[in-house]
NULUM-983491 format. One record per residue (C-alpha): residue in one letter; x, y negated, z negated. Coordinates in steps of 0.1 Angstrom, whole numbers, padded with zeros to 4 digits, always signed. Layout:
N
AXYZ ...
REM end
This chain:
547
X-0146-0089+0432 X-0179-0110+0444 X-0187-0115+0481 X-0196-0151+0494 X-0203-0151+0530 X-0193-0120+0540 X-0159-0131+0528 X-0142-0110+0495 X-0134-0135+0465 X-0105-0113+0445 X-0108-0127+0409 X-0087-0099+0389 X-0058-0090+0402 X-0052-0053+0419 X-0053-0020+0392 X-0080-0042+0374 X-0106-0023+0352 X-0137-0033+0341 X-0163-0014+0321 X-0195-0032+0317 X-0224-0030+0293 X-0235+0007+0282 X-0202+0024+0292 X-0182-0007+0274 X-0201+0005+0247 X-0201+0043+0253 X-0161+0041+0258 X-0154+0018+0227 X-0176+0037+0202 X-0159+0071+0214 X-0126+0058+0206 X-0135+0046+0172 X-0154+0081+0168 X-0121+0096+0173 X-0099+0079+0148 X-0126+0089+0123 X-0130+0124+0136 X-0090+0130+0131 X-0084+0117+0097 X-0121+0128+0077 X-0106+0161+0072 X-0084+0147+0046 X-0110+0128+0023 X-0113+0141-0013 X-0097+0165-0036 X-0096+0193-0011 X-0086+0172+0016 X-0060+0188+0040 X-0028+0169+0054 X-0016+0159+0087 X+0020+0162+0098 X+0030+0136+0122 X+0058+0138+0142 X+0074+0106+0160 X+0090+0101+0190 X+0123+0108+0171 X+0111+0138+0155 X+0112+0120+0121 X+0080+0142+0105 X+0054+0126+0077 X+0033+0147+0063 X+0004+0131+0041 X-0034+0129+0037 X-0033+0089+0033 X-0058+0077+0058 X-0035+0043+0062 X-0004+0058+0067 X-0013+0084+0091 X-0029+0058+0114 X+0000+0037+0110 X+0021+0065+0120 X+0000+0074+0147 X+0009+0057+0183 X-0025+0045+0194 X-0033+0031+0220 X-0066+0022+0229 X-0081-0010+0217 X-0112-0004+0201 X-0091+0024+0179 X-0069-0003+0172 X-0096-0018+0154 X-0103+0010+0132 X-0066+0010+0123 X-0070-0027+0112 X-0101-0016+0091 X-0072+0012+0071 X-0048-0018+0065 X-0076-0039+0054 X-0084-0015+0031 X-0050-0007+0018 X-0039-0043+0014 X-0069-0057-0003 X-0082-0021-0026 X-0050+0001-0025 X-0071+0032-0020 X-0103+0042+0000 X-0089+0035+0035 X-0098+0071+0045 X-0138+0065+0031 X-0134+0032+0047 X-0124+0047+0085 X-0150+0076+0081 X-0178+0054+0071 X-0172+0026+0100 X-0171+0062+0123 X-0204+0068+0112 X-0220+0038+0113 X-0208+0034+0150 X-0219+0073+0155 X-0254+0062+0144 X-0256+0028+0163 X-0251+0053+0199 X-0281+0071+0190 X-0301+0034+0186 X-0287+0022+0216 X-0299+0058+0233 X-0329+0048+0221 X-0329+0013+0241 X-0326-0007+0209 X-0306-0039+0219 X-0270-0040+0199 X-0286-0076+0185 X-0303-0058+0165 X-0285-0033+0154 X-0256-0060+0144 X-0282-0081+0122 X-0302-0046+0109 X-0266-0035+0098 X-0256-0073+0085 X-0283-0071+0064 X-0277-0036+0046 X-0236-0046+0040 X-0247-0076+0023 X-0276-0056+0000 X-0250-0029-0005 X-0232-0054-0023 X-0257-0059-0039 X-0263-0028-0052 X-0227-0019-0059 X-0227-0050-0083 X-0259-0037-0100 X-0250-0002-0109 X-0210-0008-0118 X-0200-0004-0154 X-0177-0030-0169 X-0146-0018-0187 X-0118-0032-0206 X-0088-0034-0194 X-0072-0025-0228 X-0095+0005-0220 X-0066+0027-0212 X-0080+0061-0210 X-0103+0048-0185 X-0076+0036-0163 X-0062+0065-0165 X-0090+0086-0156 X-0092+0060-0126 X-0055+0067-0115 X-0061+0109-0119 X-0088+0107-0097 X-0068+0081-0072 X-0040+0113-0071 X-0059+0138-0068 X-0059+0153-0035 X-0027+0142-0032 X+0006+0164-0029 X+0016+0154-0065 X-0019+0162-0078 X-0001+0194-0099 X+0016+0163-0122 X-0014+0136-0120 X-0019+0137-0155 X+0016+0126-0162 X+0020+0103-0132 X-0015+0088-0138 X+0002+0077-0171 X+0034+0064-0155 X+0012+0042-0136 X-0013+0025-0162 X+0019+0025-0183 X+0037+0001-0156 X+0002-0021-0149 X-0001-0029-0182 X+0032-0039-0190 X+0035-0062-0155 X+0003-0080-0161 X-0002-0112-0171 X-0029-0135-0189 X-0044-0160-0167 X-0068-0180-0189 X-0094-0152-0195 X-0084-0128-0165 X-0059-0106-0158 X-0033-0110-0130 X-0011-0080-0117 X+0016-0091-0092 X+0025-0057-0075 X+0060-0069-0064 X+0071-0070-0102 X+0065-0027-0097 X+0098-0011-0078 X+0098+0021-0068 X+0132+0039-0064 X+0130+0074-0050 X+0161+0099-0053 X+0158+0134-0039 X+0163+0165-0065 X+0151+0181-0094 X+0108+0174-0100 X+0081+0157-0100 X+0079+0157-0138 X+0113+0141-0141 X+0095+0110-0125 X+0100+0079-0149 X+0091+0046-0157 X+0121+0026-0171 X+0114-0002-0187 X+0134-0026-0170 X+0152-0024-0141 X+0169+0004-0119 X+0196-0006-0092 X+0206+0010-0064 X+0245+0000-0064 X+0278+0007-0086 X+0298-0008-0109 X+0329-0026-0086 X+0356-0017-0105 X+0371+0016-0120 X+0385-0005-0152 X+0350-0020-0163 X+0327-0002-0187 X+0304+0023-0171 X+0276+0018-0199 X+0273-0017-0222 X+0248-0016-0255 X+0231-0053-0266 X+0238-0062-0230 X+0241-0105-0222 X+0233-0102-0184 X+0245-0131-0164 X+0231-0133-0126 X+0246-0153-0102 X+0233-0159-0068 X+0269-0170-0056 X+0299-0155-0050 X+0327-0153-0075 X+0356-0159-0046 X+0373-0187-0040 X+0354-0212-0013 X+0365-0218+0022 X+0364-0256+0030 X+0332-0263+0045 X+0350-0288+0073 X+0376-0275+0095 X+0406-0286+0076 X+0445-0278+0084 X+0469-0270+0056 X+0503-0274+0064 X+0526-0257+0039 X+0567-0262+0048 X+0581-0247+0015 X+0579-0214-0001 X+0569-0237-0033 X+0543-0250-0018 X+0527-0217-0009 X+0532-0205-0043 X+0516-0232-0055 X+0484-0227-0036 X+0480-0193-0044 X+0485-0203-0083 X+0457-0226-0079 X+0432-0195-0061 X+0443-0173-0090 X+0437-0203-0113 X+0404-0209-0097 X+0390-0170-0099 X+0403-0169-0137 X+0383-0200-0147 X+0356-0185-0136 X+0358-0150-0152 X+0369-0172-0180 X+0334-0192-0181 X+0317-0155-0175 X+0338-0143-0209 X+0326-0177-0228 X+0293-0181-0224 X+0295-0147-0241 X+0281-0124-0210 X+0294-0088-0212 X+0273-0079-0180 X+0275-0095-0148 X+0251-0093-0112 X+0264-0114-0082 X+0246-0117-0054 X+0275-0119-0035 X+0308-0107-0033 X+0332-0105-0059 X+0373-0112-0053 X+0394-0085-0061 X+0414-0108-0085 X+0383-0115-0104 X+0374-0080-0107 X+0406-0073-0124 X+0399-0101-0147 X+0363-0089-0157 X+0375-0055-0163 X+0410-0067-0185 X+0380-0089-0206 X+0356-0057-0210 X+0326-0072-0185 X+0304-0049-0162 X+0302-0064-0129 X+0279-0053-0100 X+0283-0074-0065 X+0258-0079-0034 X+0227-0074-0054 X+0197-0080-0034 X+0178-0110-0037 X+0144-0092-0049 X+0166-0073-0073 X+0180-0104-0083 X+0139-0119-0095 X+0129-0085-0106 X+0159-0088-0132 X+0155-0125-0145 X+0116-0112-0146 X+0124-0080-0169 X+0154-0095-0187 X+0149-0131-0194 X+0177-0144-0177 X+0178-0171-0155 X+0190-0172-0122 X+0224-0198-0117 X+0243-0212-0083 X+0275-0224-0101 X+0292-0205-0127 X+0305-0236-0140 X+0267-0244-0149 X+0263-0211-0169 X+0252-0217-0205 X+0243-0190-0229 X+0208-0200-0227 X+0207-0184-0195 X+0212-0150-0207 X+0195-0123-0206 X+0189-0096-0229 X+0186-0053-0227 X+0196-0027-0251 X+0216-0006-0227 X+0227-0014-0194 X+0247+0019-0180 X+0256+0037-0144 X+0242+0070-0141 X+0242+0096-0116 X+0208+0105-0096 X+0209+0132-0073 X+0247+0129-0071 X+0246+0088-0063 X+0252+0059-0089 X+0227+0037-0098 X+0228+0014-0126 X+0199+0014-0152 X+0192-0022-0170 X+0166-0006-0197 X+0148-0013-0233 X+0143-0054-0221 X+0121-0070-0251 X+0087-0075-0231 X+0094-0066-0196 X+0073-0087-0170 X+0091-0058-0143 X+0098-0023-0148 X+0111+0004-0121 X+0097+0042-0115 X+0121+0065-0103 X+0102+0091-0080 X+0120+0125-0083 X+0110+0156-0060 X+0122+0186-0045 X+0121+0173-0010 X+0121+0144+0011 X+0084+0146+0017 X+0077+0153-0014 X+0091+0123-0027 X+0077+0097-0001 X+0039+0116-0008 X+0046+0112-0043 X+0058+0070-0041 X+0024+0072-0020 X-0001+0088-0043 X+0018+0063-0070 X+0014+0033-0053 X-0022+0039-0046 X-0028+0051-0084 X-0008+0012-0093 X-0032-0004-0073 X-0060+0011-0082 X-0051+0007-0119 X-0047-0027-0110 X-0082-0033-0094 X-0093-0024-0130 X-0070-0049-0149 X-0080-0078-0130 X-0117-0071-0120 X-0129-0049-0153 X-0157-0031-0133 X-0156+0008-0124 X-0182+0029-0100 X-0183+0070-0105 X-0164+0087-0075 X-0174+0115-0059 X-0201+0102-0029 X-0218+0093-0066 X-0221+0053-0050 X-0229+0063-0013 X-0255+0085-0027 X-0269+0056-0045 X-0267+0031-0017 X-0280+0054+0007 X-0313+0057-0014 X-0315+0022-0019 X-0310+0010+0014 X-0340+0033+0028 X-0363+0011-0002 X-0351-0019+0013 X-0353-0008+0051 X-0393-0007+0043 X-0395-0042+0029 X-0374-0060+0057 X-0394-0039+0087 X-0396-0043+0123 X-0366-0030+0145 X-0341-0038+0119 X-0354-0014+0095 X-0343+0015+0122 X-0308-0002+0113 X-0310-0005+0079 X-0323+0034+0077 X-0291+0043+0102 X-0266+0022+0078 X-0285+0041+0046 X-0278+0077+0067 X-0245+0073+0079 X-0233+0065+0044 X-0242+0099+0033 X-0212+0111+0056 X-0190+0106+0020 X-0204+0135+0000 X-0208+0156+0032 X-0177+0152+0043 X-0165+0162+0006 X-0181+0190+0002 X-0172+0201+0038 X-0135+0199+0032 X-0143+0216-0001 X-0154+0248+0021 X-0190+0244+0009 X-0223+0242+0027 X-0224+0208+0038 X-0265+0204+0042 X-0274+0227+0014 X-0251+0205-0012 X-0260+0172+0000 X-0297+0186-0007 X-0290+0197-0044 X-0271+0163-0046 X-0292+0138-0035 X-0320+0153-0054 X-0301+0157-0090 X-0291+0116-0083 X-0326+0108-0081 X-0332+0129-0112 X-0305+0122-0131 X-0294+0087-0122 X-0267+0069-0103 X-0233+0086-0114 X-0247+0123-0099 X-0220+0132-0075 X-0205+0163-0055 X-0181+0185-0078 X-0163+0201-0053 X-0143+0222-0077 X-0176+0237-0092 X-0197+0232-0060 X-0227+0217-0076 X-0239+0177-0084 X-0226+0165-0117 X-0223+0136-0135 X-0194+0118-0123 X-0190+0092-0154 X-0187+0121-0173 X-0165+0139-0158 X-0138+0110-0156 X-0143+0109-0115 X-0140+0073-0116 X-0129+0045-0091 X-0129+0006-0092 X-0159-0013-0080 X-0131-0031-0054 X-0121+0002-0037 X-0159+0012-0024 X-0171-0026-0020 X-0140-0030+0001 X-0148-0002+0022 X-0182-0006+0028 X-0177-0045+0041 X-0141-0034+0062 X-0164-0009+0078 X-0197-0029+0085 X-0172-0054+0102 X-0154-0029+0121 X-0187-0011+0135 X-0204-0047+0141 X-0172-0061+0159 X-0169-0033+0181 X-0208-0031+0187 X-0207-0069+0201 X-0184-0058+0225 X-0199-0053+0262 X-0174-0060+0286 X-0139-0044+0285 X-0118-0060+0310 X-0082-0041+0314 X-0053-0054+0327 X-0028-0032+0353 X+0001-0018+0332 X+0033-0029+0348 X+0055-0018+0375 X+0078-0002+0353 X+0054+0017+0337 X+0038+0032+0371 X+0073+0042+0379 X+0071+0066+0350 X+0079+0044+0319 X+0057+0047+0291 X+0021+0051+0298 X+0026+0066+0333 X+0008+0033+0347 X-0026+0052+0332 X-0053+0027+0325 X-0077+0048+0324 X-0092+0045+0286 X-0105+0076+0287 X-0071+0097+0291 X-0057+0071+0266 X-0080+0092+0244 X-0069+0124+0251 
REM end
């Protein structure tokens, strides 16, 4: 609200608020502080869990940075960001989204104390600019290149991915199940590698353990066989998949049939039983003994499959449909009349087995699978949803490997590098900048603190011992937070992909510079509803959103 003349000009509406300048800054860095605050505790091999509880009292409990902010009903919108910097993370690395939240935390922690220092945020923004884009640098420099026929490096990578995890007791033997089901889903693009992710299914069943966890080399469906006649398991399988339905077709125009004899009616159903049997007869002749329909299947042509000996399963999703013609060979057909037996495909043993008293079919032992299934097994719910979790980070992490072929040690090993560097560097670019270069270079070092914090270790004293064994004894020098001393991270087999930490350290940078720019919040009123006790209570005051 201005004044011109005496007079009020009213340019927001009423329940308006607007912070301005050092408290738009104050507020917005506090609530990123926050986000990072609550999930650091769970970074690294001794990394505790959160159990979140929703509005329906559904309950998660996991340490995976990107799931518990996506579970987490935030509401404030520079937090937002730092949720946006998780999924970043998650969909472009697979893993580090917790590293990635903690280190934009930090960087924003150690811009306050700049700005408290009356350094203007422009500065800041181009100081910490310039040390993202020489961290990438660096990163580039001191990454090994691996092979990714190399597969007891990726599977060092994926152990490392899992541990921490609640499935860490088996990471040995899940760490294999994942390199196992990269390597047989990638494919050869001229010299690279190329891992589509969506050719990986994941089918959890409660009941019996971890261990019993397994990669099938082919396919694993989630549906029965239709009919009690047919054969419950079918070796040298011919699959056929249709993506129509084997029932007879209504008329697409709205046509009247006028039948005046009992003849004639007997007629027309001859011609639908005619009609199903030339299909099942088409099935039977292009020499299918295994049949998936992506719609539904008439009860007459059931009993037909089943008199001829065919396995049928009906209303197959359309993603299982792909993942089948990918692991199989077959190809996908609209009209059964247009089936050949070139569009076959081929697996040892298709058979319906029970999981965890449900049937599932199993489509296994396909030639050269380009998609394969894992079955998570666990005791518990949980336990099998934080098991798919610490999987589907090991897969992508595996896959970061395939298709980039460059690794980094773990362990705070490449933070502890950077950090060093970046203070060089901070000398050669001088002037205020360097101030931001040298709080970018200490706000990384939050990785191995925070590691050896959650191990229950002295924080300063091992970041000491640890910064000067790297400069020592090279770049891989890391916290071991089992042995609580610096070791050689390399070595050890604490390994991670070059993506996962250069992802992190640019999602982060961005995050902390976005929210730095920012210097005028202006809030909206919530609406009526609200203020009559809906949601929110008609609060829009940030700092109780924060609470």
């Amino acid at each position: 609200m201005a004044q011109l003349a005496g007079q009020p000009v009213v340019i927001l509406p009423e329940g308006t608020q607007r912070y301005v300048g050092r408290d738009a800054q104050r507020l917005n860095i506090l609530a990123a502080r926050i986000v990072a605050e609550t999930i650091r505790t769970t970074l690294g091999p001794k990394g505790m869990d959160k159990m979140l509880v929703d509005s329906l009292g559904d309950i998660v409990i996991t340490n995976d940075g990107a799931t518990i902010l996506d579970e987490m009903d935030i509401q404030h919108p520079a937090a937002k960001m730092m949720v946006e910097v998780a999924k970043t993370q998650d969909k472009e690395a697979g893993d580090g989204t917790t590293t990635a939240v903690v280190i934009a935390g930090e960087l924003l922690k150690k811009a306050e104390e700049l700005l408290d220092q009356n350094i203007h945020p422009s500065i800041i923004i181009k100081g910490y600019a310039l040390a993202a884009e020489k961290a990438q640098e660096i990163l580039e420099g001191i990454a090994k290149e691996v092979s990714p026929d190399d597969v007891e490096t990726l599977k060092k990578a994926a152990v490392t991915s899992i541990t921490g995890k609640a499935a860490e007791e088996e990471r040995e033997y899940l760490a294999e199940i994942a390199v196992e089901a990269v390597r047989q889903v990638a494919e050869k693009v001229g010299d690279k590698y190329k891992v589509d992710l969506d050719n990986i299914k994941f089918e959890k069943k409660e009941g019996a353990s971890v261990r019993e966890t397994q990669l099938i080399r082919g396919v694993v469906i989630d549906k029965e066989v239709v009919h009690p006649g047919m054969p419950k398991r079918v070796e040298n399988a011919k699959i056929a998949l249709i993506n129509d339905a084997l029932e007879v077709k209504e008329t697409e125009t709205d046509a009247e049939i006028r039948i005046t004899s009992p003849e004639q009616l007997q007629a027309f159903l001859e011609q639908e039983e005619r009609m199903l049997k030339e299909m099942v007869d088409k099935i039977r002749e292009v020499g299918a003994n295994v049949v998936f329909v992506q719609k539904g299947i008439d009860d007459l042509a059931q009993h037909y499959l089943a008199k001829y000996g065919i396995m049928a399963v009906r209303r197959v999703k359309k993603s299982d449909m792909e993942k089948l013609a990918k692991a199989t060979g077959a190809k996908i057909v609209t009209n059964v009349r247009d089936l050949t037996p070139e569009d076959l495909g081929e697996a040892e043993l298709v058979e319906q087995r029970k999981v965890a008293g449900e049937n599932m079919i199993f489509v296994e032992g396909c030639k050269n699978p380009k998609a394969v299934t894992i079955l998570i097994r666990g005791g518990t719910e949980h336990v099998v949803d934080e098991v798919e979790r610490a999987l589907e980070d090991a897969v992508k992490v595996v896959k970061d490997i395939v298709e980039d072929g460059k690794i980094l040690p773990a362990g705070g090993a490449p933070e502890i590098e950077l950090s060093i560097r970046l203070d060089e560097y901070a000398k050669e670019v001088g002037g205020k900048e360097q101030l931001a270069i040298e709080a970018f270079a200490e706000a990384l070092k939050v990785i191995p603190r925070t590691l050896a914090e959650n191990a229950g270790l002295d924080p300063v004293e091992t970041l000491v011992k640890v910064i000067a064994a790297h400069k020592d004894k090279g770049a891989s020098v890391g916290v071991d937070v089992f042995e609580g001393e610096p070791a050689d991270m390399m070595e050890k087999g604490v390994i991670a992909p070059l993506r996962v930490t250069r992802q992190a350290i640019k999602s982060a940078s961005e995050a902390a510079i976005m929210i730095l720019r920012i210097d005028d919040v202006i809030a909206a009123s919530k609406l009526e509803k609200d203020k009559e006790g809906g949601q929110g209570g008609g609060s829009n005051d940030f700092g109780s959103d924060l609470d």
